[in-house]
C-alpha positions as CSV (number, residue, x, y, z in Angstrom):
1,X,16.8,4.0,-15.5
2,X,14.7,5.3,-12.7
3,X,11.5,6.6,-12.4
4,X,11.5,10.2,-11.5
5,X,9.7,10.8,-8.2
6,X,6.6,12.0,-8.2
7,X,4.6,14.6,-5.2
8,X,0.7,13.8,-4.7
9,X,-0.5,16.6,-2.2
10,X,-3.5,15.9,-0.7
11,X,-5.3,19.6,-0.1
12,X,-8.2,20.2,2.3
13,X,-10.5,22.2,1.3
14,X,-14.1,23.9,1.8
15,X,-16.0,23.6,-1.5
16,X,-18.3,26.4,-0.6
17,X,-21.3,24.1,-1.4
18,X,-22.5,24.2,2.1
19,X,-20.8,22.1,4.4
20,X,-18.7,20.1,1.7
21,X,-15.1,19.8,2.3
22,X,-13.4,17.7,-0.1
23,X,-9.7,16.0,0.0
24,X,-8.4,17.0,-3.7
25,X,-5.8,14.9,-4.8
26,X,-2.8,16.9,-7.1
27,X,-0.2,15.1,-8.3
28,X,2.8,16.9,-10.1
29,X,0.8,20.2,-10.0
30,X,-2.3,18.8,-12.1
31,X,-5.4,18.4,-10.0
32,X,-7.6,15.1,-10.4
33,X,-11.4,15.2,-9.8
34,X,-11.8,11.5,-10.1
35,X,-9.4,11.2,-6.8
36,X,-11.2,13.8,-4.9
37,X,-13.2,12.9,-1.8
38,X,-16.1,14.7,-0.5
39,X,-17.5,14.8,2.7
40,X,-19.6,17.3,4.8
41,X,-17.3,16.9,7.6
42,X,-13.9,18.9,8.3
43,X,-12.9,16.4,11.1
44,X,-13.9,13.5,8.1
45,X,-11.9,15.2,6.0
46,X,-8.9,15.0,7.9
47,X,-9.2,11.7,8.5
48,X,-9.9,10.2,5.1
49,X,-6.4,12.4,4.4
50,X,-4.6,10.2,6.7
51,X,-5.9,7.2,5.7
52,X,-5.3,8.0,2.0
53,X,-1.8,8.6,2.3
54,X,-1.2,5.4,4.9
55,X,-3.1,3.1,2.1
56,X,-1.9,4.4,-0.9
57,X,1.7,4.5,0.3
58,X,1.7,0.6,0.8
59,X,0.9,0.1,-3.2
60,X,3.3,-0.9,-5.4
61,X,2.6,1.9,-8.1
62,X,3.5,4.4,-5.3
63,X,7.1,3.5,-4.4
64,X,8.1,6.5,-6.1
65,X,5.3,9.0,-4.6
66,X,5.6,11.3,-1.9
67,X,2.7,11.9,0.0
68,X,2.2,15.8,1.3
């Protein structure tokens, strides 16, 4: 039997905490704080997005993720 897939979106967005944008990681609709990365940089942001999604695709434990 196969694992059902699984979605991670990774959402951009402005805390509202002065320049803080953080990359929130939800994954099958539940949101987790302990995967969330802050930064006071959009351009940051947008970047560490990338390279979340190009690392974390190469682990094992993701084979059945996709990465939005």
């Amino acid at each position: 039997m196969t694992k059902e897939k699984s979605i991670v979106y990774l959402r951009i967005r402005k805390t509202g905490n002065g320049d803080e944008w953080a990359v929130q990681w939800i994954q099958d609709g539940v949101y987790d704080e302990g995967k969330t990365y802050y930064t006071d940089a959009k351009d940051d942001a947008i970047d560490t997005k990338k390279a979340i999604i190009e690392e974390e695709s190469k682990k094992e434990y993701c084979k059945n993720v996709t990465f939005k």
